[in-house]
Backbone bond lengths (Angstrom), bond angles and torsions (degrees), N, CA, C in turn:
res aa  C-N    CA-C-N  psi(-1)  N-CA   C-N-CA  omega(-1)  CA-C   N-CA-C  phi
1 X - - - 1.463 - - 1.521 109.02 -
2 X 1.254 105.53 144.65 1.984 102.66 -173.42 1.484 105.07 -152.10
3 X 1.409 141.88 125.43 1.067 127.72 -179.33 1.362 110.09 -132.71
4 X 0.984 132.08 135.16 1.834 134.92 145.50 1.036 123.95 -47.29
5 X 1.860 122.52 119.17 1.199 137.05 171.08 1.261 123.71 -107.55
6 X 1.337 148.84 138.26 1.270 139.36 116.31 1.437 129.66 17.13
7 X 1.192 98.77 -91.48 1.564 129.48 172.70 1.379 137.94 -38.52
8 X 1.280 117.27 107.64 1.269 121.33 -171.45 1.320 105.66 -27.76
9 X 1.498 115.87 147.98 1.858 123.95 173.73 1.701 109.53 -129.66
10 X 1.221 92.75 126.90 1.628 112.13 -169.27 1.492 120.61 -176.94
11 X 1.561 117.17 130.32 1.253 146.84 -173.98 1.769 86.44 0.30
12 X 1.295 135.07 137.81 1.799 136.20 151.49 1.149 102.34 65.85
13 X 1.446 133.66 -4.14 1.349 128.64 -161.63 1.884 88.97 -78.94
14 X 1.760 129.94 136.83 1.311 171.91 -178.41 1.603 89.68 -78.70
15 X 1.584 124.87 112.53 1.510 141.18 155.06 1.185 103.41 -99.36
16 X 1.786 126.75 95.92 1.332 95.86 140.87 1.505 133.65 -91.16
17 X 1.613 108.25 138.75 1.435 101.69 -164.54 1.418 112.93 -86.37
18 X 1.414 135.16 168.13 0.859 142.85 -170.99 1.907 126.00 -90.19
19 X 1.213 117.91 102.62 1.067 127.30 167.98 1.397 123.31 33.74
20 X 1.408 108.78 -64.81 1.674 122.02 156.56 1.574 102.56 -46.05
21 X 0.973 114.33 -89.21 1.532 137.41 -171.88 1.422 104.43 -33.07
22 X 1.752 135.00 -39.52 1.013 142.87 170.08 1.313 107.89 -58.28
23 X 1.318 118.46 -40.34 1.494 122.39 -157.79 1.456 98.60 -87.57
24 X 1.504 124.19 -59.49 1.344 115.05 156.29 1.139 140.53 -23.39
25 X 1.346 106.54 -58.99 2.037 117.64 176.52 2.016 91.49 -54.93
26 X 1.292 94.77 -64.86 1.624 93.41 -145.81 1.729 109.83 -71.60
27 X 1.323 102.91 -21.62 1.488 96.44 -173.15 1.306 107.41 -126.28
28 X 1.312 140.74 -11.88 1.781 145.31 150.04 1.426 105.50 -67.99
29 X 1.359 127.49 -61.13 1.215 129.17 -131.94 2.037 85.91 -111.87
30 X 1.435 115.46 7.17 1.613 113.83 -157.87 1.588 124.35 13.30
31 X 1.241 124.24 53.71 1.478 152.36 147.74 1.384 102.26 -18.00
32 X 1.081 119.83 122.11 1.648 133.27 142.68 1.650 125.57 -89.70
33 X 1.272 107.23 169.43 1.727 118.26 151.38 1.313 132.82 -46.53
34 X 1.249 150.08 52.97 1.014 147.79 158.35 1.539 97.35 143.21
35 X 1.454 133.09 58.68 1.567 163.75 -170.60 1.837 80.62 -122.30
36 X 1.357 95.77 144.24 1.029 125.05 171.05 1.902 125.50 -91.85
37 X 1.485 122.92 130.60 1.300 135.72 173.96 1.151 128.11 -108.23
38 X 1.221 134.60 100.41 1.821 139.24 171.06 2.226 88.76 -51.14
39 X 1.687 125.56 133.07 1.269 113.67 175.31 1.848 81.85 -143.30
40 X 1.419 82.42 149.82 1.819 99.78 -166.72 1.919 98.14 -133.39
41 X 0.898 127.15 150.85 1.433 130.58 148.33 1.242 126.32 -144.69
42 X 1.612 130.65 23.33 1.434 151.81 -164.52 1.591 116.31 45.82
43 X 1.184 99.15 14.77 1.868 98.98 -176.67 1.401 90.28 -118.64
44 X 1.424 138.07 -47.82 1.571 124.62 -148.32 1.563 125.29 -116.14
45 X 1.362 89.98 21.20 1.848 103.84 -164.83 1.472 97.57 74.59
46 X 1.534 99.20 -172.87 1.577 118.29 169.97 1.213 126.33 -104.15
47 X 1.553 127.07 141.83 1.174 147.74 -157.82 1.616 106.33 -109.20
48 X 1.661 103.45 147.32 1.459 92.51 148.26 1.495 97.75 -118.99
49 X 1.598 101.75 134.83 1.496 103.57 149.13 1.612 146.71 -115.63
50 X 0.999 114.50 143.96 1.420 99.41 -177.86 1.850 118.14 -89.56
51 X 1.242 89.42 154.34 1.880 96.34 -173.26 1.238 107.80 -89.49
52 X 1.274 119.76 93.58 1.430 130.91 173.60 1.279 134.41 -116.05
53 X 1.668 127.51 47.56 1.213 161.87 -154.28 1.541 107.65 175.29
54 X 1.470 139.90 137.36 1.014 139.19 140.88 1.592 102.23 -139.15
55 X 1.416 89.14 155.84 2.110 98.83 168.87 1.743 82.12 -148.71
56 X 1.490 87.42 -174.75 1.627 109.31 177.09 1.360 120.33 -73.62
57 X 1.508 121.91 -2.27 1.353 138.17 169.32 1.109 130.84 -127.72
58 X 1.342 131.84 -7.40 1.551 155.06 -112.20 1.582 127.15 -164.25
59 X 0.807 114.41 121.87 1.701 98.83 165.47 1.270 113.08 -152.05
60 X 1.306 140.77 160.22 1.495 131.25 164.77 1.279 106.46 -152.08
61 X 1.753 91.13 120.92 1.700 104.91 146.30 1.105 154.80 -65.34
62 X 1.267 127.94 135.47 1.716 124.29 177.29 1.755 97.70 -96.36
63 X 1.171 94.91 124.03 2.134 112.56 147.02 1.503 107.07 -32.65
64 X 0.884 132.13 105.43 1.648 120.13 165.26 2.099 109.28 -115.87
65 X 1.471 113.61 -16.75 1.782 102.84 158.12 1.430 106.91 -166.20
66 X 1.042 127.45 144.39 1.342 104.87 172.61 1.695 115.97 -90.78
67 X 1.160 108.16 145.92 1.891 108.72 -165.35 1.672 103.19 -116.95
68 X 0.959 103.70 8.81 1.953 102.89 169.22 1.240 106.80 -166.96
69 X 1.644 113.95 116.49 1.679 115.62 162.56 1.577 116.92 -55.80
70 X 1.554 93.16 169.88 1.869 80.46 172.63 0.998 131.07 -82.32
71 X 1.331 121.84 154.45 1.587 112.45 -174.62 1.822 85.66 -156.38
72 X 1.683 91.38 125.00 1.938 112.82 176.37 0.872 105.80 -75.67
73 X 0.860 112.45 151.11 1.638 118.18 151.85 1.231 133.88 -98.76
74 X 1.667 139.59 -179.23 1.424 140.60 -138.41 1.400 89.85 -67.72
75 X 1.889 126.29 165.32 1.062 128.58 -162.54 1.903 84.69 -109.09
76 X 0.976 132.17 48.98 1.703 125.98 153.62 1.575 144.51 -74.83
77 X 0.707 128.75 127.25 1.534 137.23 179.73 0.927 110.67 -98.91
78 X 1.687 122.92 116.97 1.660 138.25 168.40 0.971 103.49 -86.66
79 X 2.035 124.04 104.26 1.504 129.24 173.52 1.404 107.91 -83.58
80 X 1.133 139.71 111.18 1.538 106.09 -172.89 2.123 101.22 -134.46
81 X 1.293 114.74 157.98 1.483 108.03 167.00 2.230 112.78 -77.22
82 X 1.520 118.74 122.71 1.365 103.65 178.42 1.338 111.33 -47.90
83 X 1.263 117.83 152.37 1.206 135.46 159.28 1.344 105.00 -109.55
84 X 1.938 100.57 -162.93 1.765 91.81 -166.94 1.454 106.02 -100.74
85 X 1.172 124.97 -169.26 1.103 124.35 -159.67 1.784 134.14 -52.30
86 X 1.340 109.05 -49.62 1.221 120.67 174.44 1.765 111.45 -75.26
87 X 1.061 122.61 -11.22 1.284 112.33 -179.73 1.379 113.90 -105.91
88 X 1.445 103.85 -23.73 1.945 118.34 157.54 1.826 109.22 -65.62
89 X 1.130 104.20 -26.63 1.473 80.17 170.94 1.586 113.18 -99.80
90 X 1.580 119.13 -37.04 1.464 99.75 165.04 1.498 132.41 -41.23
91 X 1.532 100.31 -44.65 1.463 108.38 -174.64 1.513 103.60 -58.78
92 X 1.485 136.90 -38.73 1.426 140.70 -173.36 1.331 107.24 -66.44
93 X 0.972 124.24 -48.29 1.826 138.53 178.26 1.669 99.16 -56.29
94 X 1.203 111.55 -72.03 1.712 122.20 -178.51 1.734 112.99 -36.29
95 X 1.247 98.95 -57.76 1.691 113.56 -164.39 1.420 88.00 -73.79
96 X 1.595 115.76 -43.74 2.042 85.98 174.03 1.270 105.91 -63.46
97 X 1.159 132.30 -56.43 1.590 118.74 -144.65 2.139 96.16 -68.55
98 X 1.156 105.60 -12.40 1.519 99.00 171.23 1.622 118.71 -91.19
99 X 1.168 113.18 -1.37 1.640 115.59 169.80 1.996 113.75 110.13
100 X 1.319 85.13 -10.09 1.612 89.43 -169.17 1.814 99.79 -46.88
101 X 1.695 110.31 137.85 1.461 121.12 -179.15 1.650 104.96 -87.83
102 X 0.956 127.63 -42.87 1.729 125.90 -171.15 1.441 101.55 -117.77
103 X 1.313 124.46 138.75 1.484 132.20 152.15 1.365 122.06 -101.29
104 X 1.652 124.03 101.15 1.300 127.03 -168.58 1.099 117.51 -88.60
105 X 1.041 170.14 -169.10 1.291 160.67 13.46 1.144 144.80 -2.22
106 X 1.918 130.10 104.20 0.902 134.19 -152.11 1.136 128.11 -139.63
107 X 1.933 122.65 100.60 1.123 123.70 -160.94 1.356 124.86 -85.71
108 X 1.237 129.79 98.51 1.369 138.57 167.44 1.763 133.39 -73.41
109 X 1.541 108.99 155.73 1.499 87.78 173.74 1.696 137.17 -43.71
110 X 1.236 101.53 -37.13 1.692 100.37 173.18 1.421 88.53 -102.02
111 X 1.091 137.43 100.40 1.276 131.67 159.67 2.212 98.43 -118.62
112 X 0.934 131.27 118.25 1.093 108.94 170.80 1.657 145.65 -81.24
113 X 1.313 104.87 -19.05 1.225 135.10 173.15 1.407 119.71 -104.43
114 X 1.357 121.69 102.68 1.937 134.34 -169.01 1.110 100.38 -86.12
115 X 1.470 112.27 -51.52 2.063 112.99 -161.86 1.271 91.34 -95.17
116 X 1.846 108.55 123.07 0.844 128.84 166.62 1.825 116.39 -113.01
117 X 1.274 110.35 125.89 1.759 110.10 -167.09 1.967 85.71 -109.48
118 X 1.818 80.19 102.94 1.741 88.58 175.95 1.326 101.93 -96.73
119 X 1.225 124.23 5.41 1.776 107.50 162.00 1.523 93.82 -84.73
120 X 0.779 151.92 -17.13 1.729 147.68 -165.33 1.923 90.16 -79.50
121 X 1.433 89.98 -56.39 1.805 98.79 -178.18 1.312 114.59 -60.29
122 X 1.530 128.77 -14.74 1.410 129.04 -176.60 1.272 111.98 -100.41
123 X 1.212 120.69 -30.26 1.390 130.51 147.07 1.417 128.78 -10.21
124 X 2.059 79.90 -99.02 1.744 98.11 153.13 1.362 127.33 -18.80
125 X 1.367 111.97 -49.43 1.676 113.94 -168.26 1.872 114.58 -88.77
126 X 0.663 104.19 -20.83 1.560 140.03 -175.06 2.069 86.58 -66.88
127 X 1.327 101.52 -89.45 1.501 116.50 175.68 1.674 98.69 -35.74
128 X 1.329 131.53 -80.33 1.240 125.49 169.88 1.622 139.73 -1.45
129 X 1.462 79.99 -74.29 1.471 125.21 165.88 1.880 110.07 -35.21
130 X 1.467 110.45 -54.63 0.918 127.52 -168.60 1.784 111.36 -88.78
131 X 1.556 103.41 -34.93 1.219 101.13 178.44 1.923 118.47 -89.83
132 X 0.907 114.87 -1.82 1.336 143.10 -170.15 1.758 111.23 -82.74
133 X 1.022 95.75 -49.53 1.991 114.77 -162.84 1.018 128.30 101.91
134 X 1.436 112.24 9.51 1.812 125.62 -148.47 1.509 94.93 -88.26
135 X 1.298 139.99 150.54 1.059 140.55 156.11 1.163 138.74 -96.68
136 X 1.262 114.84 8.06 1.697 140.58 159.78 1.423 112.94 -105.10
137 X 1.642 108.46 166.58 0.919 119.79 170.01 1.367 117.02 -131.24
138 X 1.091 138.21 142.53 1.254 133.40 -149.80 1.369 111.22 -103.29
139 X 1.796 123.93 141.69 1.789 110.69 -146.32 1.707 87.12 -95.58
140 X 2.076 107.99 130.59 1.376 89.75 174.20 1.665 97.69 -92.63
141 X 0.978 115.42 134.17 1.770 127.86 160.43 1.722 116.16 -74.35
142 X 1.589 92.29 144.21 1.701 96.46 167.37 1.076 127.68 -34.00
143 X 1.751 153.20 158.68 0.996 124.09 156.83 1.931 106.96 -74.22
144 X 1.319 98.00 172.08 1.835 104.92 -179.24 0.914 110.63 -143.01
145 X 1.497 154.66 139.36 1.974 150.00 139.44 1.514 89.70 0.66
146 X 1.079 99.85 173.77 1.548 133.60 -145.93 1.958 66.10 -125.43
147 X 1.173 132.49 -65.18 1.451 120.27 -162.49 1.846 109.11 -79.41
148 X 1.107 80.01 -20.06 1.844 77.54 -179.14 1.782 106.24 -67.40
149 X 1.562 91.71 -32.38 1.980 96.18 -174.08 1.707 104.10 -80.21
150 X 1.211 109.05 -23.32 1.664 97.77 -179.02 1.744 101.77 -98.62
151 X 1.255 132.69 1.11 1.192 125.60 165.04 1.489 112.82 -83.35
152 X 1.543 115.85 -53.79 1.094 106.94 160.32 1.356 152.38 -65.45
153 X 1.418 123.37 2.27 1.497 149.90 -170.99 1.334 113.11 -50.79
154 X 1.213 119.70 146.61 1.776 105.56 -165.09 1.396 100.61 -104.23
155 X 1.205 116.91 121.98 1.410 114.10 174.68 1.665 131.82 -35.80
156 X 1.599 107.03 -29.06 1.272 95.03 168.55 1.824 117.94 -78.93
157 X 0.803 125.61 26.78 1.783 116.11 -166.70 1.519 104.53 -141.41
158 X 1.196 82.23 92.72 1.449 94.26 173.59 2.206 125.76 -50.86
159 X 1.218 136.29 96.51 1.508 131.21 142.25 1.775 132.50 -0.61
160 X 1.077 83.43 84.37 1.708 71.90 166.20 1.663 117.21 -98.63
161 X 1.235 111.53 107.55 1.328 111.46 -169.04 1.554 124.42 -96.53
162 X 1.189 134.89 103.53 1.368 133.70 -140.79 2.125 79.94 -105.38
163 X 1.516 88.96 108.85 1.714 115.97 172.22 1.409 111.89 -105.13
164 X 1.241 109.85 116.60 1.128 111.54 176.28 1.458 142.33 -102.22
165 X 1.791 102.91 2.39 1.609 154.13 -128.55 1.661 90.85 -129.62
166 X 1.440 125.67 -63.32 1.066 114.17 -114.60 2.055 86.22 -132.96
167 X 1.126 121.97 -155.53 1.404 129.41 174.69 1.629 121.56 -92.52
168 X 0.605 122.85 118.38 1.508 128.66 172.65 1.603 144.23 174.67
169 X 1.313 110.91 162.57 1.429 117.73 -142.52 1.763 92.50 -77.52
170 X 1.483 106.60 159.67 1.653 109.96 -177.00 1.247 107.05 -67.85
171 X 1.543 120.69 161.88 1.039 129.10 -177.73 1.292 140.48 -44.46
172 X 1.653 96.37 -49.61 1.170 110.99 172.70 1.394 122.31 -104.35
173 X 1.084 118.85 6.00 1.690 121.14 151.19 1.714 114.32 -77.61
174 X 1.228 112.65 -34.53 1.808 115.95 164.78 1.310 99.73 -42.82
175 X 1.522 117.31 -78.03 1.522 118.94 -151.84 1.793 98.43 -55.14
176 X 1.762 102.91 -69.13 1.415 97.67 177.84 1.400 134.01 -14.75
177 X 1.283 115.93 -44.24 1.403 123.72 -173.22 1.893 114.44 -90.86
178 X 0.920 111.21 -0.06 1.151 128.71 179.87 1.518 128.31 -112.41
179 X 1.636 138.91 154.09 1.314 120.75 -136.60 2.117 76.42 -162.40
180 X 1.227 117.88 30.92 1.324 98.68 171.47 1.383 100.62 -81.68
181 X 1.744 106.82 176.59 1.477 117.83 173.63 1.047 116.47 -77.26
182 X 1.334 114.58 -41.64 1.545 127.41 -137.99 1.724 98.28 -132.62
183 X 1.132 133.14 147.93 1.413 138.67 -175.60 1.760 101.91 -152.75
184 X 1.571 105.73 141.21 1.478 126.84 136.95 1.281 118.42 -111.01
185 X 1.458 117.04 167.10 0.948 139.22 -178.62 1.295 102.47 -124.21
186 X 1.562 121.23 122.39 1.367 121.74 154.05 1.489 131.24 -125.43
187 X 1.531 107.27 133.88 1.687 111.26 -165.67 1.694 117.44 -116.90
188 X 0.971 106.05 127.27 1.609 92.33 -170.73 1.690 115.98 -74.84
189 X 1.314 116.76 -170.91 1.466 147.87 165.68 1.599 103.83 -37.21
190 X 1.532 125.44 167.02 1.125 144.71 142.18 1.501 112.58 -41.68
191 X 1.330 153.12 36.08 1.180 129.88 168.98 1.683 85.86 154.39
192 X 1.534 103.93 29.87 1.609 109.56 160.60 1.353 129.13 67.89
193 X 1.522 140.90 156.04 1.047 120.29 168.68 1.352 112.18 -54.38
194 X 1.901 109.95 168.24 1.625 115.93 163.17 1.367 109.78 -74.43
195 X 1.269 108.70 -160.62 2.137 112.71 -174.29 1.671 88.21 -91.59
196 X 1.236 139.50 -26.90 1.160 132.32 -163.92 1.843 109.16 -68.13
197 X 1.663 91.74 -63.47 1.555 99.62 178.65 2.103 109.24 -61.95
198 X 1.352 97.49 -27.48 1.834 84.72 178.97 1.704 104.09 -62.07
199 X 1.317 114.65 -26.31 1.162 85.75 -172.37 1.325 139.39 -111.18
200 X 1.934 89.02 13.06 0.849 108.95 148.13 1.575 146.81 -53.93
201 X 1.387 92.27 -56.92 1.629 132.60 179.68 1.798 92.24 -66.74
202 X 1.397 142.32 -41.84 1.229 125.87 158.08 1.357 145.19 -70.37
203 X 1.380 106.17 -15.11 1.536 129.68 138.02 1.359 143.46 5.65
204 X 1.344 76.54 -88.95 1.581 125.17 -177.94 2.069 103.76 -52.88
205 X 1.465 99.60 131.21 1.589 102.86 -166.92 1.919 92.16 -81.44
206 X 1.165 123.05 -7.00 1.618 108.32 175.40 1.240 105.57 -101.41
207 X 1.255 136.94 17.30 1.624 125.81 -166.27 1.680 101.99 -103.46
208 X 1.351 111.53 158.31 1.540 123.27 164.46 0.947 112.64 -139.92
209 X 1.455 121.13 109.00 1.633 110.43 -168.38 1.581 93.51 -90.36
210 X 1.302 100.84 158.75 1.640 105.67 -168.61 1.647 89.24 -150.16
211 X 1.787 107.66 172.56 1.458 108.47 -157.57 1.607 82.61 -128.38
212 X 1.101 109.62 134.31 1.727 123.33 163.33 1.112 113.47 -83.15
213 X 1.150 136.01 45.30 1.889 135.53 175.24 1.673 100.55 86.17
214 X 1.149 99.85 -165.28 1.460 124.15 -170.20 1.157 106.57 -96.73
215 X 0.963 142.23 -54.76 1.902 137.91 172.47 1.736 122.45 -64.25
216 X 1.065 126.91 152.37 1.136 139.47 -165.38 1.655 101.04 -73.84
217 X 1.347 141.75 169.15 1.241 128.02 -159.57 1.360 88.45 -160.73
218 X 1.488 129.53 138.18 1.219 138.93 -174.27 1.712 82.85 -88.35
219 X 1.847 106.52 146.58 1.545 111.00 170.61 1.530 131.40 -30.92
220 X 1.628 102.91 -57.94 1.611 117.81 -179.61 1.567 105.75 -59.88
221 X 1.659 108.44 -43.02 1.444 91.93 -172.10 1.817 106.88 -85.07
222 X 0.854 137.68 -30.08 1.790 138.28 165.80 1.005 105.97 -36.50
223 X 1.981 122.61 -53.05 1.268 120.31 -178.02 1.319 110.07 -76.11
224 X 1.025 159.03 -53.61 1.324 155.84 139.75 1.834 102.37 -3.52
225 X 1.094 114.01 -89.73 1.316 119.82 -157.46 1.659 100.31 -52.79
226 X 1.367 113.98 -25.88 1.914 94.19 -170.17 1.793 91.19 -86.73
227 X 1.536 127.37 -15.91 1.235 116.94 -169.09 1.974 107.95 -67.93
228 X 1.444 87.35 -53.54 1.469 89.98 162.15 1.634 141.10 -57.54
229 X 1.327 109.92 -30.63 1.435 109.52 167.59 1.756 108.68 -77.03
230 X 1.491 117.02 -30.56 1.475 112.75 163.69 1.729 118.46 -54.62
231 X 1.178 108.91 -30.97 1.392 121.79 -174.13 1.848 100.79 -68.01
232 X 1.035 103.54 -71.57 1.618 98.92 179.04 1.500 128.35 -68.30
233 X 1.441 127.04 -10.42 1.518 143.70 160.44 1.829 110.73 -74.09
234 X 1.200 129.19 -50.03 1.333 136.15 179.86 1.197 115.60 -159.54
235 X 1.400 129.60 39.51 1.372 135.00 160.08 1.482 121.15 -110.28
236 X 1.240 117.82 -169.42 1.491 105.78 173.23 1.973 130.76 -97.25
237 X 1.487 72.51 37.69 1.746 94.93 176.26 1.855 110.25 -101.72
238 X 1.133 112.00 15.45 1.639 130.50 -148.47 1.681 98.04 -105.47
């Protein structure tokens, strides 16, 4: 059993868990008194705690050692256009268990899906998070314009822009050849950017447009597949 907390983690330090988490331990997971907890909150390494409080809603753990310092993960940003529901939450689950650091959201002209429920997406990652081993959780952000995110872009972090339209070098010969720190990933819409935003998005002095193979790639899986080839080129799949 392993859960994500809030709450500072340290030697005797008192978790009470949250309602969900109560209901899980005690009535999914049939939890006892002094049953053991893997507890994570991406700041303090991992904990074990023991369950030493229960009620019919309630439970609380004590810290009894911590069994893993912290350790971050790769510094990446998942830019991506929403999709609809079931593939916004696979894609959130996936990109944690692959290391991705930010989950963006990015509304474009063909974008089809506007309302985005990023507690649904924090969720997702959260569960991941937990089922994974990972000790972070990955920050989901507002969604923003597609121009608001390339106006604001930080000069150090280089774009990986997966074009599917236009000319460019394979995926993993881009990264290979390259020595930035910091990377995003950005994936377009159901039916791709328009000619306006490509040329925009090629523009731009941080972008690398790069080619995902020869076949056309549904969003979730493009974003997926360039996260993973980033992972083994300059991530901690290396």
């Amino acid at each position: 059993m392993r859960l994500y907390v809030e709450a500072a983690l340290a030697g005797d330090a008192r978790i009470e868990a949250s309602t969900g988490q109560a209901h899980y331990l005690l009535h999914v997971m049939r939890a006892h008194l002094g049953d053991r907890v893997s507890l994570f909150n991406g700041r303090d390494g991992e904990w074990l705690g023991r369950l030493a409080e229960t009620g019919k809603h309630r439970c609380t753990l004590v810290c009894e050692a911590q069994t893993r310092l912290q350790q971050n993960t790769p510094d990446l940003w998942l830019c991506f256009a929403p999709i609809k529901k079931m593939p916004a939450d696979y894609l959130a689950q996936k990109a944690t268990e692959l290391g991705v650091s930010v989950l963006q959201p990015v509304i474009t002209r063909r974008t089809i899906v506007t309302r985005v429920n990023t507690q649904r997406m924090r969720a997702n990652a959260i569960e991941a998070a937990e089922q994974s081993d990972r000790l972070t959780v990955p920050e989901v952000r507002k969604p923003q314009s597609l121009e608001k995110l390339l106006t604001e872009w930080p000069k150090e972090r280089r774009i990986v822009f997966a074009d599917e339209g236009g000319e460019a070098s394979p995926v993993a010969k881009a990264l290979s050849d390259s020595s930035y720190p910091s990377w995003g990933v950005l994936i377009g819409p159901e039916g791709g950017f328009d000619a306006h935003e490509r040329e925009r998005i090629r523009s731009h002095s941080c972008v690398t447009p790069v080619s995902l193979g020869p076949r056309i790639l549904r969003a979730d899986t493009a974003a997926l597949a360039a996260v993973s080839i980033w992972q083994t080129t300059a991530g901690d799949w290396r």
